[in-house]
Short mmCIF file of the C-alpha atoms (twelve columns), coordinates in Angstrom:
data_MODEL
# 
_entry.id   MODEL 
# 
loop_
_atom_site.group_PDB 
_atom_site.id 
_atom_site.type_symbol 
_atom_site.label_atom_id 
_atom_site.label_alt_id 
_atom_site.label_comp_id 
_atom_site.label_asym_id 
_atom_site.label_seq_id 
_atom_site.Cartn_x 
_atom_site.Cartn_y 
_atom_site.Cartn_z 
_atom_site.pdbx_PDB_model_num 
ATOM 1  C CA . UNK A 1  4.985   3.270   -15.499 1 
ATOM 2  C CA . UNK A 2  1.446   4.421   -14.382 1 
ATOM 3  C CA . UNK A 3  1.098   7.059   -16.332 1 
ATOM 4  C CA . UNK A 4  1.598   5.145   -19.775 1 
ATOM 5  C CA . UNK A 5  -2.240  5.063   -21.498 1 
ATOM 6  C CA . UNK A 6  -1.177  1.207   -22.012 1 
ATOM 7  C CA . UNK A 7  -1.423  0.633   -18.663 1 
ATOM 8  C CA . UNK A 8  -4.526  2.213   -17.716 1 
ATOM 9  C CA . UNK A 9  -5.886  0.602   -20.469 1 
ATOM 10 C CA . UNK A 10 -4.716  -3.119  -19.353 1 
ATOM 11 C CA . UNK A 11 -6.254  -2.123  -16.322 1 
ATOM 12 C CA . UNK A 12 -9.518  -1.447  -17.228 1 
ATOM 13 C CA . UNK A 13 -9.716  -4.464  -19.449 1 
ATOM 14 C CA . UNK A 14 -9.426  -6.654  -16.270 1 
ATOM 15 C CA . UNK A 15 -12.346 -4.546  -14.897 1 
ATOM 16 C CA . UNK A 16 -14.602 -5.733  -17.567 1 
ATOM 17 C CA . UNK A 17 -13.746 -9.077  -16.887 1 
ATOM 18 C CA . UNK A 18 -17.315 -11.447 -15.938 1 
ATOM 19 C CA . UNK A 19 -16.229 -12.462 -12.569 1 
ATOM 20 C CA . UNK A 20 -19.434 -12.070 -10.884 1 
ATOM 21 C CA . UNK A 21 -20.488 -16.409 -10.940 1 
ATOM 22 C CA . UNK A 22 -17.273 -16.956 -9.365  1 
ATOM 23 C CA . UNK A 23 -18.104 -15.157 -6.379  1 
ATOM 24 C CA . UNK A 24 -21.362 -15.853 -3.660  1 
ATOM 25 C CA . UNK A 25 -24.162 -13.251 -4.303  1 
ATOM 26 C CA . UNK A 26 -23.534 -9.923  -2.408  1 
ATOM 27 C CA . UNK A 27 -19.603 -10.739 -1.557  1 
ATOM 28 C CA . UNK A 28 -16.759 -8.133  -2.537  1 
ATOM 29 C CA . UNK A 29 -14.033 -9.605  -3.744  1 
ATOM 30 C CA . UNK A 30 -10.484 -8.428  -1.936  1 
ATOM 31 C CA . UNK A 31 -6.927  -9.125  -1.528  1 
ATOM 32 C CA . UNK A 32 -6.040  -10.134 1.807   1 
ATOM 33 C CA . UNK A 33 -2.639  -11.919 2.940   1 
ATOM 34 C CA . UNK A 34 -5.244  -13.212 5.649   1 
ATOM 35 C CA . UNK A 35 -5.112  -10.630 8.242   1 
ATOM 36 C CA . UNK A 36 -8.729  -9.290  7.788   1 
ATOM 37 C CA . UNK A 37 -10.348 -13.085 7.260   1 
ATOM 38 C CA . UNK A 38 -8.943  -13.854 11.275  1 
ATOM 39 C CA . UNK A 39 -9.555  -10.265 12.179  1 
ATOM 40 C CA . UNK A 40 -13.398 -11.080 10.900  1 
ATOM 41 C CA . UNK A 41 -13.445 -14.859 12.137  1 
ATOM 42 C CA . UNK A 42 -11.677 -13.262 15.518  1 
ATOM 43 C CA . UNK A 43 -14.970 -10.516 16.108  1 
ATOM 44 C CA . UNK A 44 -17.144 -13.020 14.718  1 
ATOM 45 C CA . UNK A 45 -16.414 -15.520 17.446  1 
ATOM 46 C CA . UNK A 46 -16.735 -13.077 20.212  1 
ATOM 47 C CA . UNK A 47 -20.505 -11.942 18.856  1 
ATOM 48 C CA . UNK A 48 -21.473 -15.802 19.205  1 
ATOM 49 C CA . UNK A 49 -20.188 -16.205 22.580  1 
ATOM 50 C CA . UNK A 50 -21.869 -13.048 23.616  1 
ATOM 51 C CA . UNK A 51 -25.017 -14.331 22.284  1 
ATOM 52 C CA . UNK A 52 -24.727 -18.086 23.650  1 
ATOM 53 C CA . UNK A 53 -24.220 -16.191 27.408  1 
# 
């Protein structure tokens, strides 16, 4: 249940968690099922081709 202290208190042990070197300098790490990454790629690609013509 959310409002058990236990839980809040699992849950902000995994925010102290070093996870920083895992991760490229100035990235956020998300969840994403992979809708955002080809929503990204997708807009990406379209900013390159504008800028190739």
């Amino acid at each position: 249940m959310p409002g058990d202290s236990r839980f809040w208190s699992v849950l902000a042990t995994f925010g102290r968690i070093p996870l920083g070197p895992r991760f490229r300098p100035g990235s956020i790490p998300v969840l994403d099922n992979g809708g955002h990454r080809a929503a990204i790629e997708s807009v990406a690609r379209k900013l390159s081709r504008a800028q190739d013509a």
